[in-house]
C-alpha positions in Angstrom: 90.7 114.8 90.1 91.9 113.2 93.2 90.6 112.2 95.8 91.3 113.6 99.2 91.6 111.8 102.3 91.6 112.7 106.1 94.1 112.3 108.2 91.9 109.7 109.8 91.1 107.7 106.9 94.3 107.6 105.8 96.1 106.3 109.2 93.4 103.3 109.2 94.3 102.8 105.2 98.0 102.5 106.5 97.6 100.1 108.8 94.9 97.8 106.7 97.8 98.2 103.4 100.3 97.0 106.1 99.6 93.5 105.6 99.3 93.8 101.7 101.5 92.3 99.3 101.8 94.8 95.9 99.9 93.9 92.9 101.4 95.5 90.4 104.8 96.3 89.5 105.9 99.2 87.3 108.8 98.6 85.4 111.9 101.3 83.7 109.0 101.6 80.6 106.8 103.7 83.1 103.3 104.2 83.2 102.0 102.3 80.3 98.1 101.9 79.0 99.2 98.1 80.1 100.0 98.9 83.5 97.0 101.8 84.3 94.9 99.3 82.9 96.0 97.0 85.6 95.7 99.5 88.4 92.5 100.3 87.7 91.4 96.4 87.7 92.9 95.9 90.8 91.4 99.3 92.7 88.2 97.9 91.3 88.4 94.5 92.7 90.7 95.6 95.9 89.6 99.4 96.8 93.9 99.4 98.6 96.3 98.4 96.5 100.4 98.6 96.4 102.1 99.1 93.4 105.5 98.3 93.3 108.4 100.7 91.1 111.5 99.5 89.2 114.3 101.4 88.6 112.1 105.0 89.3 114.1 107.8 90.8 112.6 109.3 93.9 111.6 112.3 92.3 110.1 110.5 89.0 108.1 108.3 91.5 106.4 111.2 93.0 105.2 112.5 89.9 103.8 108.5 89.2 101.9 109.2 92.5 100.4 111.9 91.3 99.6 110.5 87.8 98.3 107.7 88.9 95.8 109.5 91.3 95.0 111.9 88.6 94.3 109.3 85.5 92.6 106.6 88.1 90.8 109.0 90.1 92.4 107.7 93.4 93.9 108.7 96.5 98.0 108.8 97.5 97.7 106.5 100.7 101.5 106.5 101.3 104.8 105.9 99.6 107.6 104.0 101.3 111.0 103.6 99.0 109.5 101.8 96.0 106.2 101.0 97.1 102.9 103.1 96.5 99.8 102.4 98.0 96.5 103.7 96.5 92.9 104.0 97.5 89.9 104.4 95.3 86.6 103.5 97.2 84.8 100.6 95.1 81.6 101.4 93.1 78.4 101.4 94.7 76.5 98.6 92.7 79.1 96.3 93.0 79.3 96.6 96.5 75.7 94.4 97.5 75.9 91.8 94.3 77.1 88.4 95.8 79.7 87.1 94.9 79.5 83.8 91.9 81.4 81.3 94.0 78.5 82.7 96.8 75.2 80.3 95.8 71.9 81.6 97.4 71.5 79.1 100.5 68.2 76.9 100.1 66.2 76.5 97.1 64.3 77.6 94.6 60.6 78.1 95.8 57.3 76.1 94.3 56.5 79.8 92.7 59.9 80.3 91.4 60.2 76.7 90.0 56.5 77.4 87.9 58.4 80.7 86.9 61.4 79.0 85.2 64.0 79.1 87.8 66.6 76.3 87.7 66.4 74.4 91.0 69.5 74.5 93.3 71.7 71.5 93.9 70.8 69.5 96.5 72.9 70.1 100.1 75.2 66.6 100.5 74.1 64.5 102.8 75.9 64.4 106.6 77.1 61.9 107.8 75.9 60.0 110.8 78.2 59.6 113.9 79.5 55.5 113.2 80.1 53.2 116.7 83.4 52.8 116.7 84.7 50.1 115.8 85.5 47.0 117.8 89.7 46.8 118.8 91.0 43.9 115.9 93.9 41.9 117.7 96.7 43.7 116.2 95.5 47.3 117.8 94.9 45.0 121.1 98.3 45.5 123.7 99.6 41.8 125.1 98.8 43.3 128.8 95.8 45.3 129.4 98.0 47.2 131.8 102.0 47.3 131.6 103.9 47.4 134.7 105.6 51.0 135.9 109.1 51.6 135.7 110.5 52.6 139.7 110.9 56.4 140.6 113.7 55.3 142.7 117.4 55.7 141.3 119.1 53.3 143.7 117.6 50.7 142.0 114.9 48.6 144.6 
């Protein structure tokens, strides 16, 4: 079953895949377990994806579309020469879990700590704003001031 999208949503899809480099590339062996195995990872980390086609007829890379959308349950976005772009919204659930490079700012609470929680890495330090330091003689100019060079051309 595919997924049908309205004019609307599918303009704004346009213009976000515009900027998208394509994530996977399907080769003169076709649609492979491999390679839908791959799309599907990618719509379920990326929601808009473009695939990329190899040596596909225009014809043959129609009926991809439509295979693709079928097996994966996704949406034809657009097709431009050999690229395909794709849309399958991202599950619910996954949607509010953060993130595990994302740590919880603060720490752990006294009643959390009693309850077995592991307490979070203390923040780093900041640094202090230093006085700058005092001019050594090398940085230090042989006259505070140099003298101008004259606007004038005729030389006076």
């Amino acid at each position: 079953m595919m997924i049908e999208l309205t004019s609307t949503q599918r303009l704004s899809l346009r213009a976000r895949a515009q900027a998208l480099q394509p994530f996977v590339s399907v080769g003169g062996n076709g649609l492979t377990p491999a390679v839908v195995n791959e799309i599907d990872r990618s719509l379920k980390a990326h929601e808009l994806i473009k695939i990329r086609t190899h040596g596909i007829e225009r014809t043959q890379r129609e009926l991809l579309m439509g295979e693709i959308c079928a097996t994966l349950d996704c949406a034809p976005v657009q097709r431009i020469g050999n690229l395909l772009v794709v849309f399958r919204e991202r599950p619910a659930e996954t949607e509010n879990l953060p993130k595990p490079s994302q740590a919880p700012k603060g720490g752990a609470s006294k009643k959390q700590l009693s309850a077995g929680a592991v307490p979070a890495r203390p923040l780093p330090r900041r640094r202090t704003a230093q006085p700058p330091a005092a001019p050594t003689a090398a940085r230090r100019r042989a006259t505070p001031n140099p003298p101008r060079r004259a606007n004038n051309t005729r030389g006076r």
